[in-house]
LUMTITOR-129626 format. One line per field, with one value per residue (C-alpha): residue in one letter; x, y, z. Coordinates in pm, whole numbers, plus 50000, padded with zeros to 5 digits. Each point is the difference from the previous one (the first is absolute). Example, Ala and Ser with C-alpha at 12.3 -4.5 7.8 and 13.67 -1.06 7.14 Angstrom:
REM LUMTITOR-129626
vopa (A | S)
xx (51230 | 50137)
yy (49550 | 50344)
zz (50780 | 49934)
//
This chain:
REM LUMTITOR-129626
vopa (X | X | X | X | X | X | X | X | X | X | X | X | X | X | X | X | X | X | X | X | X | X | X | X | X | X | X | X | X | X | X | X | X | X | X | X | X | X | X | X | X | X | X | X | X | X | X | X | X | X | X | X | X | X | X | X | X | X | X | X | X | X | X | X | X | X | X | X | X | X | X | X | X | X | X | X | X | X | X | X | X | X | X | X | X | X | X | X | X | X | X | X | X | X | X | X | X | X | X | X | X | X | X | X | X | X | X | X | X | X | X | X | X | X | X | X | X | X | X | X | X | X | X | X | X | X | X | X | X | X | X | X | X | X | X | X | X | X | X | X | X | X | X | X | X | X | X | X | X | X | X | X | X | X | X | X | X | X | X | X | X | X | X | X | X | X | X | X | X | X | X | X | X | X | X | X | X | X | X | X | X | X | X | X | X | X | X | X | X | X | X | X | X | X | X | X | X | X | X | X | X | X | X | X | X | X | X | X | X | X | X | X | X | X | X | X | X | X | X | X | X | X | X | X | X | X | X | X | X | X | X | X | X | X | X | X | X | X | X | X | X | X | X | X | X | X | X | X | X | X | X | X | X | X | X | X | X | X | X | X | X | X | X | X | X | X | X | X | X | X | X | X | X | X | X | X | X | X | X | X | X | X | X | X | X | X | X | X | X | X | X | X | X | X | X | X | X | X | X | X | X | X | X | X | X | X | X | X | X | X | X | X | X | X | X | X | X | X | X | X | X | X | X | X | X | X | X | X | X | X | X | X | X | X | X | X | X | X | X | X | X | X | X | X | X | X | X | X | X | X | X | X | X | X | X | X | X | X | X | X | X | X | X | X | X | X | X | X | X | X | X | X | X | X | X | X | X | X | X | X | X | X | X | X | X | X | X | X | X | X | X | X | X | X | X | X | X | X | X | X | X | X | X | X | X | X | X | X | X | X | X | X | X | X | X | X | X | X | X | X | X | X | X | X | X | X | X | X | X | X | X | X | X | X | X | X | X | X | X | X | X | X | X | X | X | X | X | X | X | X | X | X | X | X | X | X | X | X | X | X | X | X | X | X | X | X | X | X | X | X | X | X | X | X | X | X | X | X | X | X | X | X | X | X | X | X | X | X | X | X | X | X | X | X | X | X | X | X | X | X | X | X | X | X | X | X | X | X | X | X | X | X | X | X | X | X | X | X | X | X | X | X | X | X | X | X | X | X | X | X | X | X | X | X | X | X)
xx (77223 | 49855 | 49718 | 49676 | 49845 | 49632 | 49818 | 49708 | 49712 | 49898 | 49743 | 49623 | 50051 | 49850 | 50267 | 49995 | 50247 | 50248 | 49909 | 50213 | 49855 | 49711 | 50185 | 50116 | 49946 | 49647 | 49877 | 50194 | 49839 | 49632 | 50066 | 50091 | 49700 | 49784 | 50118 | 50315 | 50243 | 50335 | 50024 | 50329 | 50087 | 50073 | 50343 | 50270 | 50357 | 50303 | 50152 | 49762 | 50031 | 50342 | 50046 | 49734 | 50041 | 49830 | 49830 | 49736 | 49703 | 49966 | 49695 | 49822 | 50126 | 50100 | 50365 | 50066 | 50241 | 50126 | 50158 | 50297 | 49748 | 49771 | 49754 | 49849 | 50055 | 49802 | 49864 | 49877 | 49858 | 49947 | 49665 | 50091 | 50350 | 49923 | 49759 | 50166 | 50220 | 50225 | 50077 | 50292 | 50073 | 50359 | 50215 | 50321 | 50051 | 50201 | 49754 | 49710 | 50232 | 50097 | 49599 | 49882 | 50262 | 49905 | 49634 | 49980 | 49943 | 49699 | 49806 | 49874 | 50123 | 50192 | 49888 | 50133 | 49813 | 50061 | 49640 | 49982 | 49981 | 49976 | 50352 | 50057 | 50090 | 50090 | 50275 | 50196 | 50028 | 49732 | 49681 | 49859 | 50344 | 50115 | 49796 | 50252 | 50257 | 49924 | 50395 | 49958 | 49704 | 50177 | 50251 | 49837 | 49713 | 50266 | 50222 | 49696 | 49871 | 50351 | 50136 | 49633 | 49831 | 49669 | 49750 | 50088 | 49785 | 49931 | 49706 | 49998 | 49783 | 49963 | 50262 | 49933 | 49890 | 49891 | 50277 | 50241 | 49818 | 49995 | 50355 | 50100 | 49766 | 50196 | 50346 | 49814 | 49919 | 50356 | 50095 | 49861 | 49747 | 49722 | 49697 | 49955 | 49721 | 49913 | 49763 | 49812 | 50040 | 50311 | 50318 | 49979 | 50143 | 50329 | 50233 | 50187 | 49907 | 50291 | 49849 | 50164 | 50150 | 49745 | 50076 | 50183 | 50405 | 50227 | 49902 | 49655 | 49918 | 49749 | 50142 | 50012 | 49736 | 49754 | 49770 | 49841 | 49688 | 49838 | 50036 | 49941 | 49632 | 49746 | 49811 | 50295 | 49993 | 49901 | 50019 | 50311 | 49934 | 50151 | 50078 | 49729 | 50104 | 50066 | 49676 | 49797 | 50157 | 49702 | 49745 | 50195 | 49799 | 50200 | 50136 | 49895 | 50049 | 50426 | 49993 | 49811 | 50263 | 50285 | 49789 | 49975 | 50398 | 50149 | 50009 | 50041 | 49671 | 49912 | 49829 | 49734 | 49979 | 49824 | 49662 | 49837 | 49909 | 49804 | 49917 | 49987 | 49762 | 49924 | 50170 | 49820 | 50170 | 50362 | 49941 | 49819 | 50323 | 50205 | 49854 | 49980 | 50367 | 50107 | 50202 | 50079 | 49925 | 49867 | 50133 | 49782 | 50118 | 49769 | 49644 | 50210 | 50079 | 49615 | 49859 | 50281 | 49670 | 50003 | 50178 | 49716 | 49826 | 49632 | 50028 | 50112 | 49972 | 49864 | 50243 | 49971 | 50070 | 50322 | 50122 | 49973 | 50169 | 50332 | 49972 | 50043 | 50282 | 50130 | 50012 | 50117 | 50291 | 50076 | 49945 | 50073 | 49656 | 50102 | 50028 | 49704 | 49826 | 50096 | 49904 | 49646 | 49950 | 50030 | 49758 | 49789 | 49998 | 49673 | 49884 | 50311 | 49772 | 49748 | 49996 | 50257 | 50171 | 50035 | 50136 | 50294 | 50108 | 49992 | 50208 | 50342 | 50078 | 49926 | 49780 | 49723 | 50007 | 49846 | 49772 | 49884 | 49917 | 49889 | 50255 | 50142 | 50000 | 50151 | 50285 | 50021 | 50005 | 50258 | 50227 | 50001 | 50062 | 50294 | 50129 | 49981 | 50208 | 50275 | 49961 | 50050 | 50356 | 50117 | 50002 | 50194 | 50331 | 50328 | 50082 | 49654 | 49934 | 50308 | 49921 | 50257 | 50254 | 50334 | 50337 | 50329 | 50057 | 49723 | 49758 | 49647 | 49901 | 49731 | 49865 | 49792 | 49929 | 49754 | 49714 | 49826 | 49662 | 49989 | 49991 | 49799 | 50095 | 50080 | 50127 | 50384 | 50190 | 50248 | 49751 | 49828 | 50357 | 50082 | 49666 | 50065 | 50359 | 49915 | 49668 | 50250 | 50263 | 50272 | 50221 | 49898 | 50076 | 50337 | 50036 | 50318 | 49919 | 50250 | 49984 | 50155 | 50216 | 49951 | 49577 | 49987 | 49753 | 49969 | 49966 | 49976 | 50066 | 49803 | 50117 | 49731 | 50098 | 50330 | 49856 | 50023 | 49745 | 50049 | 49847 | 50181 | 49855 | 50151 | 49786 | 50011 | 49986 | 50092 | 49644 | 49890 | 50280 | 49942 | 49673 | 50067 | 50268 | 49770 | 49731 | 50222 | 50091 | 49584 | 49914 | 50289 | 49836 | 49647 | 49874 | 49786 | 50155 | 49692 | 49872 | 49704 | 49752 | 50200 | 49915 | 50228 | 49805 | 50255 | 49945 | 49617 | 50038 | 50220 | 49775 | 49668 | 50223 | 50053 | 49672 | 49898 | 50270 | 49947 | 49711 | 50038 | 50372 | 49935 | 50096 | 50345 | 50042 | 49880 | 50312 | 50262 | 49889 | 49937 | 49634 | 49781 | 50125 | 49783 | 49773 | 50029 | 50183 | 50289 | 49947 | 50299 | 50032 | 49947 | 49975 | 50326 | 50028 | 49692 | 49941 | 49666 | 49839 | 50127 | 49686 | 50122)
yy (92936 | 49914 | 49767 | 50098 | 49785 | 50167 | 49986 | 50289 | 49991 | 50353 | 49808 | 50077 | 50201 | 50262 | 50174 | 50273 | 50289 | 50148 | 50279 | 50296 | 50003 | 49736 | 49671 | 49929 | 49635 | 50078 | 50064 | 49789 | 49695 | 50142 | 50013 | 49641 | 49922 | 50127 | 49818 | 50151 | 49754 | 50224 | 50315 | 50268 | 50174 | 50433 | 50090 | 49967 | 50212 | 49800 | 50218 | 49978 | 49625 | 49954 | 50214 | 49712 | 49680 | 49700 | 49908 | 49692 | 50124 | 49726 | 50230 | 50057 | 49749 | 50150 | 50141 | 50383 | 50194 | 50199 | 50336 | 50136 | 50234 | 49687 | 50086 | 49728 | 50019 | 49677 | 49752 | 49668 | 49662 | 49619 | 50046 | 50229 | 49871 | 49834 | 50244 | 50338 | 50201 | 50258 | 50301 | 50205 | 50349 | 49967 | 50225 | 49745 | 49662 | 49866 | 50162 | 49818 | 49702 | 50031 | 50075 | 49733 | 49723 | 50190 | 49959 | 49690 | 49711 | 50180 | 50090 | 49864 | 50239 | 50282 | 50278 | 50343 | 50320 | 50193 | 50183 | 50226 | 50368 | 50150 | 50252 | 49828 | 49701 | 50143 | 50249 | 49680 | 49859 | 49767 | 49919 | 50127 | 50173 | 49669 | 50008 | 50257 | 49770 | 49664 | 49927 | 50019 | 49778 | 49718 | 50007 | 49996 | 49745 | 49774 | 50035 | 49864 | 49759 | 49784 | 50125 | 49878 | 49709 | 50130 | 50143 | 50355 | 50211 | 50399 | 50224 | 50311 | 50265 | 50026 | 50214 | 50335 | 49799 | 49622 | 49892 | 50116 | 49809 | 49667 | 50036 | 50047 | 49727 | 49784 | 50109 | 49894 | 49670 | 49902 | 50053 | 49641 | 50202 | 49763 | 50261 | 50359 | 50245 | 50298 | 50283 | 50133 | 50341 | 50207 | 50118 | 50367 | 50277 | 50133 | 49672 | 49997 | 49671 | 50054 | 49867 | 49644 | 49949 | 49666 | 49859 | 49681 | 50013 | 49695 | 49747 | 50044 | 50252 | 49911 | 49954 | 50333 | 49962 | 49901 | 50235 | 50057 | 49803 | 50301 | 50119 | 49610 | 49973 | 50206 | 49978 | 50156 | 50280 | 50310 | 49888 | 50219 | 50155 | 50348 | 50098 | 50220 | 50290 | 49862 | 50174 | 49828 | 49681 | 49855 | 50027 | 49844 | 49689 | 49696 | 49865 | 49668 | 50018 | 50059 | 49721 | 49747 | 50120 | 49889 | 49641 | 49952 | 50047 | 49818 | 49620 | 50054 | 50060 | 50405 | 50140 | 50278 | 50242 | 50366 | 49948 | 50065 | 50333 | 49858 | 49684 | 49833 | 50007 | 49658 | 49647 | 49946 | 50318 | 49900 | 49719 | 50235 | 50206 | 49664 | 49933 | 50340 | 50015 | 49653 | 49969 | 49660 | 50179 | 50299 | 50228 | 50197 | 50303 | 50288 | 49771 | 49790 | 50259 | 50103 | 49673 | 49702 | 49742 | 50101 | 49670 | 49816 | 49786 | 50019 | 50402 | 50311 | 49914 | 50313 | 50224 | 50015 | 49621 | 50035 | 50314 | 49749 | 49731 | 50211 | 50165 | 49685 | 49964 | 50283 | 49946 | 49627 | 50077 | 50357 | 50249 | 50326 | 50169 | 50287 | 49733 | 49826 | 50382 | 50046 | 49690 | 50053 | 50334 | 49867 | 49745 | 50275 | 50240 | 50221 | 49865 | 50191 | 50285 | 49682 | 49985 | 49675 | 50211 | 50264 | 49700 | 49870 | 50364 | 50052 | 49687 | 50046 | 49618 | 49649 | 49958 | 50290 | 49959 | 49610 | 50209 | 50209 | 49640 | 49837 | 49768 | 50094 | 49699 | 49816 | 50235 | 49933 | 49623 | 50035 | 50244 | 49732 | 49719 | 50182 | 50101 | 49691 | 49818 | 50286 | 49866 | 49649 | 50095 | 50181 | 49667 | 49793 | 49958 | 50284 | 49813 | 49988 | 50301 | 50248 | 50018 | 50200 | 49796 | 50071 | 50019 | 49938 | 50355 | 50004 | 50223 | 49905 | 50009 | 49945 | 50064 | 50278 | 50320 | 50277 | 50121 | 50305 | 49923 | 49689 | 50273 | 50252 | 50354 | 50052 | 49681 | 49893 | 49707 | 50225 | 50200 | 49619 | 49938 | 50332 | 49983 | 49610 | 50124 | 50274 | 49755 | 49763 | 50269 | 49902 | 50264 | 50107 | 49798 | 50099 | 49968 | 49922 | 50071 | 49959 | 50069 | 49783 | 50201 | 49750 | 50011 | 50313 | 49828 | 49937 | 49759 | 50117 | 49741 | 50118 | 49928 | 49940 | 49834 | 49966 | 49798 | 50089 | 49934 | 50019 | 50004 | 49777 | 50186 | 50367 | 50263 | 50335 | 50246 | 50025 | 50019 | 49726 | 49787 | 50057 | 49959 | 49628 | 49986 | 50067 | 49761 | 49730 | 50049 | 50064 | 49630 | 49829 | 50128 | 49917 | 50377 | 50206 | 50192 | 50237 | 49806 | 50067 | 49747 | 50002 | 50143 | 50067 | 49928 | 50227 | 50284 | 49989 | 49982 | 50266 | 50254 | 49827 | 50107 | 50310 | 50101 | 49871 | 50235 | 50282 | 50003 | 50332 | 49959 | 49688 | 50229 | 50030 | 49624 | 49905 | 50218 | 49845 | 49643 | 49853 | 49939 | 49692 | 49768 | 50020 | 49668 | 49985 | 49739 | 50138 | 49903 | 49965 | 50236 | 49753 | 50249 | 50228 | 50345 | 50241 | 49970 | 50082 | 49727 | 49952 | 49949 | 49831)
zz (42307 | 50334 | 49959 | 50092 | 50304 | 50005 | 49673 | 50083 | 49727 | 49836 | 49786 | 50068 | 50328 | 50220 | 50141 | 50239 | 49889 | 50195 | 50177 | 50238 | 50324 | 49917 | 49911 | 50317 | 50213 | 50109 | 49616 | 49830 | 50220 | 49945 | 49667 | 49985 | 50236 | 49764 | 49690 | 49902 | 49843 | 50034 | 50200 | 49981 | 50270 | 49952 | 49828 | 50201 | 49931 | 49959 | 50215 | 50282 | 49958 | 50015 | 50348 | 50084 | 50266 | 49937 | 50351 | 50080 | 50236 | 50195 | 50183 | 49713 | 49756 | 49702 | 49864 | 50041 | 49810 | 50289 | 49863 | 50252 | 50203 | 50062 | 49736 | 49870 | 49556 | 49956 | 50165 | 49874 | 50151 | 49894 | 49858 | 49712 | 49941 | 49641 | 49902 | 50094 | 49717 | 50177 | 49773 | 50025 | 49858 | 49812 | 49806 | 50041 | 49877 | 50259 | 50299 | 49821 | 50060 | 50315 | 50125 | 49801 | 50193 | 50314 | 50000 | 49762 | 50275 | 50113 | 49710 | 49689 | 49709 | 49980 | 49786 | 49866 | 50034 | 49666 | 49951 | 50291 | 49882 | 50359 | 50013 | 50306 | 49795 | 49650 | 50188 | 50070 | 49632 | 50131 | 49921 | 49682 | 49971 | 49899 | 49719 | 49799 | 50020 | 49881 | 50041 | 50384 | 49962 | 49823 | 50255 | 50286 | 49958 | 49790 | 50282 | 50271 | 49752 | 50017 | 50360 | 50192 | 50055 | 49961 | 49703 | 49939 | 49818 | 49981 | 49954 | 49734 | 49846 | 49618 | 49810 | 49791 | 49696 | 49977 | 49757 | 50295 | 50271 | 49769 | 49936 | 50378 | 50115 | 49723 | 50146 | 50374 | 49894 | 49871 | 50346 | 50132 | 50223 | 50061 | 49923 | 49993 | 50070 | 49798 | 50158 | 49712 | 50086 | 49879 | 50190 | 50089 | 49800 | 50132 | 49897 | 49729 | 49722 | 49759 | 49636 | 49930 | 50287 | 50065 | 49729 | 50160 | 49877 | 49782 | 50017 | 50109 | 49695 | 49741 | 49617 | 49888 | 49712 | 50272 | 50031 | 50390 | 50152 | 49978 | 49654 | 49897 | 50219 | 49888 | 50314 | 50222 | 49750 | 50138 | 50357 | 50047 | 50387 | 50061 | 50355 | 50208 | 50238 | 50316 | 50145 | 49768 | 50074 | 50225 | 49773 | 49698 | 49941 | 49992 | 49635 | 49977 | 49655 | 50102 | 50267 | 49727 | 49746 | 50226 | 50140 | 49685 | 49869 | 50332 | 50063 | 50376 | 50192 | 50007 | 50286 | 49948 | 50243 | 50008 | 49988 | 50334 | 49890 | 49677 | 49985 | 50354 | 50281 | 50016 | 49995 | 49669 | 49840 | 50049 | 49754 | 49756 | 50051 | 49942 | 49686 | 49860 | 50038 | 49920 | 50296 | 50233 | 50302 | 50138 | 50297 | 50182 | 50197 | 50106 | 49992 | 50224 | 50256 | 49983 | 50109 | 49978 | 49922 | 49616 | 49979 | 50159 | 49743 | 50205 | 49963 | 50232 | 50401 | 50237 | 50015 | 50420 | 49952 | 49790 | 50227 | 50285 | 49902 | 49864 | 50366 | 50160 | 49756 | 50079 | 50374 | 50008 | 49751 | 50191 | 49679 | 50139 | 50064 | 49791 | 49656 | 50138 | 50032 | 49650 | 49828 | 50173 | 49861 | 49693 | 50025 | 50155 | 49715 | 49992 | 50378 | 50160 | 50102 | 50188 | 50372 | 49945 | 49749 | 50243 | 50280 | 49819 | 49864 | 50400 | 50094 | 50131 | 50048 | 49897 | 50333 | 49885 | 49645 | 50081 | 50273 | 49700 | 49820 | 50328 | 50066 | 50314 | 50132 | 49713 | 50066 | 50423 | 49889 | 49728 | 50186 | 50307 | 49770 | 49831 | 50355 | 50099 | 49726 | 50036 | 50386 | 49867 | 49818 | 50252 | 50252 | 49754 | 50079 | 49918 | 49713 | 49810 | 50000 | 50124 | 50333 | 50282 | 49978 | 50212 | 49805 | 50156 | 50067 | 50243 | 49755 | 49983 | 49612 | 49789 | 49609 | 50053 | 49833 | 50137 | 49824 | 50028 | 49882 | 50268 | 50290 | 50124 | 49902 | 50401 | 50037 | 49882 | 50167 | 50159 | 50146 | 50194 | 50066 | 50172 | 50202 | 50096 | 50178 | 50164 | 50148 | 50107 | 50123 | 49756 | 49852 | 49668 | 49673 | 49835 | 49635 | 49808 | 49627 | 49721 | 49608 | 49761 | 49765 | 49686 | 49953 | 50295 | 50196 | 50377 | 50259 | 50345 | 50368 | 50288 | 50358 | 50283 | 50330 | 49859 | 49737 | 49615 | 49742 | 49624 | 49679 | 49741 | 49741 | 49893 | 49957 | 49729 | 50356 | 50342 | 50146 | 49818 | 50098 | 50377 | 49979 | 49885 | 50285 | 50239 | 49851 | 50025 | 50375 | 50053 | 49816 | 50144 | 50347 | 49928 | 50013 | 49765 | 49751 | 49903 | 49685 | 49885 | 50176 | 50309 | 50371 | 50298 | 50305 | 50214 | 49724 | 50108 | 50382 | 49993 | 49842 | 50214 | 50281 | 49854 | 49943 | 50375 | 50155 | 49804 | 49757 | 49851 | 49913 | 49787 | 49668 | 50190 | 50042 | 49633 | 49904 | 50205 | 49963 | 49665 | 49933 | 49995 | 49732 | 49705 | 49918 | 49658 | 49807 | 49755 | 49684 | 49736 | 49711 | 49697 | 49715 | 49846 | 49967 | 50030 | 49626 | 49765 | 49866 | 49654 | 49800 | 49704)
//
């Protein structure tokens, strides 16, 4: 067993609970802000992961998880790194594993999702799909416990009946996990519990004229929970009766979670909830997402103050503006129909949602400081950080990969490169692209002034590999390449002159030439797939 090198503390904490589309970077570090002691970032598939590149930001200081289209899975940074729990979503043992080693430098816990009961999740075996096969379970936190060098845990939903959910939670703890958490709210109908099949095999089974916790404690008697309809699911109040049953059976901490909806709207309810469950800690999910202060001690802050501060989040870690749109609706709630409402559900970009909260400027001066530290790399030398660098066969290469969401939607590399030739009267560029029969992915040289210019890295098609060929030959030259946040002074006097000539053809010109370079600064997609928020 691989010793673990981070002991993270699940006693007496206020955790913030992982959340699709809401626990990314900017949330997670409000939460802490405002008094959170351990935050988890949204589920994460194994899968997803393990297509996944470990890169360090230098611009923006954190680590991404860089999926092959450039997406950014999950991004972390310094601050959080001993406070931050990154849960996966897991059918397989040894992809658990093999997440777990990739992500476990950067994090402080790893934990498995097995409570979800969206079909998204379920349709996988994962999630609360886990939860009919308590085999599965064994195997795969077992398997993390002694292959990773960090705390694993895992999160469930109470079982059909509470003598099922003690016996499962027993089978858990055997395990070596290091705490679990228990929503107090049921699985939904729809997955199959087989009867026994939690009770926890040789040797682990009780002497057989033992007779169950529950039949031996008169005060778990009766507190057998039946599943609701899956409609009626939000309204089922939470069971702290099931999650006190289980505190109280475990030796490992237990985590309650479930009861925004019922018991917490203020930092002094989630230790009401705490105590009316018997639990270590307490996770808080959807009063979280409403105002992220419910872990401030000294009460809720404004909620124009606490949208403000996860914009400028937002903006200096580059959320994409359609998570940051999200997570602000949320907070929103009932005032989405206000004039601000009204803004953000407006706001195509990161630039007018902070116009909608007036902080335009804070986004001029963070968008030049940001430009200027990618300006900063960029002048270090080839070997720092992968600039052009010329290989004995005369070919110009460099690391780079090209990005649609960086560019204009008129705008593409090839399209700056095309224009810069035919300003300068060269021929045209010629392209060379090849596909690499083992992965089927391509890298493409293009020639210009009898110079070629290459991309080292290979790319899934052959637009998208030219398009990094031809970024390559425009950095190595010093030209723009149509980013976002760029400008092309000969773009501009070519359509002033345009519109002096010939005023009334302008319309003509705008469709041969590209247009002006937009002003906004790209920010990076930090959150996975267009999921719903999970709720649970």
């Amino acid at each position: 067993m691989i010793e673990h090198t981070l002991s993270l503390c699940y006693h007496n904490k206020l955790i913030l609970a992982p959340m699709v589309r809401v626990g990314t970077l900017p949330m997670r570090l409000l939460a802490l802000d405002y008094g959170a002691d351990i935050v988890y970032c949204e589920e994460l598939i194994d899968l997803k992961m393990l297509q996944c590149k470990r890169v360090v930001n230098e611009v923006l200081s954190t680590v991404d998880f860089v999926a092959p289209d450039d997406r950014v899975v999950f991004r972390t940074c310094e601050r959080e790194q001993n406070r931050v729990v990154f849960q996966m979503g897991t059918s397989d043992a040894e992809r658990a594993l093999a997440v777990a080693r990739l992500v476990e430098n950067d994090v402080a816990g790893i934990d498995v999702n097995m409570g979800c009961p969206k079909e998204y999740s379920t349709k996988g075996g994962m999630g609360a799909a886990l939860l009919s096969d308590p085999d599965k379970i064994e195997k795969i936190l077992s398997t993390l416990v002694k292959g990773t060098r960090r705390p694993v845990t895992c999160k469930i939903r109470i079982l059909p009946s509470l003598e099922d959910t003690l016996s499962l939670v027993k089978r858990i703890e055997r395990t070596g996990i290091a705490a679990v958490t228990v929503h107090g709210r049921p699985a939904r109908d729809g997955l199959a519990f087989p009867a026994g099949a939690y009770a926890a095999p040789a040797p682990y089974n009780r002497g057989h004229g033992e007779t169950s916790s529950v039949a031996q404690n008169p005060v778990l008697r009766g507190r057998v929970t039946f599943l609701r309809k899956r409609e009626e699911r939000p309204q089922h109040p939470v069971s702290c009766e099931a999650i006190k049953a289980v505190a109280e059976t475990l030796s490992i901490p237990v985590i309650a979670n479930g009861g925004s909806h019922d018991h917490i709207q203020k930092y002094l309810d989630i230790e009401d909830f705490r105590q009316a469950t018997a639990a270590s800690s307490v996770m808080v999910a959807r009063a979280a997402m409403w105002n992220p202060s419910i872990f401030l001690k000294e009460g809720l802050r404004p909620l124009e103050e606490v949208m403000q501060k996860y914009i400028r989040y937002a903006v200096q870690y580059e959320n994409h503006y359609t998570n940051t749109k999200y997570c602000l609706c949320q907070m929103l709630r009932e005032q989405l129909e206000s004039p601000q409402g009204r803004l953000l559900h407006a706001a195509q970009s990161s630039q007018e949602i902070c116009e909608a909260f007036g902080l335009g400027a804070f986004y001029e001066e963070m968008t030049r400081e940001l430009n200027t530290r990618r300006a900063e790399l960029l002048a270090r030398t080839p070997e720092a950080v992968g600039e052009p660098a010329e290989d004995p066969s005369g070919v110009i290469k460099m690391a780079v990969k090209f990005d649609r969401r960086a560019y204009s939607p008129q705008i593409t590399p090839k399209m700056c490169l095309l224009e810069w030739c035919r300003k300068e009267k060269l021929a045209q560029p010629v392209y060379d692209t090849v596909q690499r029969p083992l992965d089927r992915l391509f890298c493409s040289v293009v020639t210009v002034a009898e110079q070629k210019y290459q991309s080292t890295l290979w790319d899934k098609s052959k637009k998208l590999a030219e398009q990094a060929a031809a970024i390559v030959c425009l950095r190595s030259r010093g030209l723009p390449e149509g980013r976002l946040g760029e400008e092309s002074p000969s773009w501009h006097k070519r359509k002033r002159e345009a519109t002096d000539q010939d005023p009334g053809g302008l319309r003509n010109q705008e469709q041969a030439v590209p247009g002006e370079l937009c002003k906004k600064l790209f920010v990076a997609l930090g959150s996975g797939e267009e999921s719903p928020l999970e709720g649970w």
